[in-house]
BAVEXPA-534903 format. One record per residue (C-alpha): x negated, y, z; residue in one letter. Coordinates in steps of 0.25 Angstrom, whole numbers, padded with zeros to 4 digits, always signed. Layout:
# residues N
XYZA;...
END
This chain:
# residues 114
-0076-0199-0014X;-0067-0189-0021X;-0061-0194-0036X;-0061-0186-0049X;-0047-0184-0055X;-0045-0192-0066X;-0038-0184-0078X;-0024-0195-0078X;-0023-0188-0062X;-0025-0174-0066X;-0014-0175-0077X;-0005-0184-0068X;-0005-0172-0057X;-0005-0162-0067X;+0008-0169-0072X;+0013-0171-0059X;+0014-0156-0054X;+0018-0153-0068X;+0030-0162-0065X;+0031-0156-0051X;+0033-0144-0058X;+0045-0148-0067X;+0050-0154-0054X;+0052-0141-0047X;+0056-0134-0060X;+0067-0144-0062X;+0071-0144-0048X;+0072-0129-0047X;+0081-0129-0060X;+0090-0139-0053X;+0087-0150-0061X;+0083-0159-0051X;+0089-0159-0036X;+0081-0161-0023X;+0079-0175-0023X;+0077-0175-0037X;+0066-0164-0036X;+0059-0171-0023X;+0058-0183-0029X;+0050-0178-0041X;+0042-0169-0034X;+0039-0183-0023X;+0035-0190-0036X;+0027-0179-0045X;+0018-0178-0028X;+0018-0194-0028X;+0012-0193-0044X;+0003-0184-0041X;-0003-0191-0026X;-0004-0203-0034X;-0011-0197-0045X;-0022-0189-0035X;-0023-0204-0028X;-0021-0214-0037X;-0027-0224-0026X;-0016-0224-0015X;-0008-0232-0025X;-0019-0243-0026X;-0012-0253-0017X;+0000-0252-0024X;-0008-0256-0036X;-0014-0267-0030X;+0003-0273-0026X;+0005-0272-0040X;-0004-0276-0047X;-0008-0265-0056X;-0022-0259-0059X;-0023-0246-0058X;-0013-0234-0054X;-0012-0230-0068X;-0005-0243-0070X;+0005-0243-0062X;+0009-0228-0063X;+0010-0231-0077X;+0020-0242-0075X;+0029-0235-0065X;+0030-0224-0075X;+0036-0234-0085X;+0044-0238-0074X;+0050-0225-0072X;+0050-0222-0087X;+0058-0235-0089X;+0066-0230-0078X;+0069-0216-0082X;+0072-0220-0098X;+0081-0231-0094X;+0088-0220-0084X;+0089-0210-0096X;+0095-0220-0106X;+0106-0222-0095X;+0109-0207-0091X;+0109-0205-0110X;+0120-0216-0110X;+0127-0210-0098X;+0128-0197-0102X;+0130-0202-0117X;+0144-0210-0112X;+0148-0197-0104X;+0145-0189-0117X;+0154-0200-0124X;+0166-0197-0115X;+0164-0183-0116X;+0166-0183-0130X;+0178-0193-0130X;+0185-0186-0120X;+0183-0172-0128X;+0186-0179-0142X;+0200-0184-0134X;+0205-0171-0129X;+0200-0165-0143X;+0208-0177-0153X;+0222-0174-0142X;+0221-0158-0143X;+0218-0158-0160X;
END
């Protein structure tokens, strides 16, 4: 029995080879190395398979006690969210204190030479 697409798979892989795409742009502009690059591209393929058989991950839904796959896909997207905010937040004060020295170090040497 084949299975009609639903319209949630058709913009889920349509986003997913959009993302692919921004993938190898980024990657041939040097804004992501190898590993970076191969890991994306691993995860946009994994997002798409999943979103052409939403069934293989059935069993995993049944260990955890969730529903349906749109469930859990939504809650590991808040997980990486959550992840990725908290990750920014770290790298703005990081770069905010190296900004900070910057500036103290430059507001030194001008107050000694004026």
């Amino acid at each position: 029995m084949v299975e009609a697409f639903l319209g949630i798979q058709i913009i889920s892989i349509s986003f997913a080879i959009f993302m692919l795409y921004v993938t190898f742009l980024h990657s041939k502009r040097g804004n992501l190395n190898k590993k970076e690059s191969y890991f994306w591209v691993f995860l946009w393929l994994s997002f798409i398979y999943f979103a052409l058989f939403p069934k293989v991950l059935d069993p995993v839904l049944a260990k955890l006690f969730v529903t349906r796959t749109m469930d859990l896909l939504m809650i590991v997207a808040f997980m990486i969210l959550a992840y990725l905010g908290f990750m920014n937040h770290v790298g703005i004060k990081n770069l905010q204190s190296q900004i900070s020295k910057i500036v103290s170090k430059g507001a030194i040497k001008k107050a000694k030479r004026g």
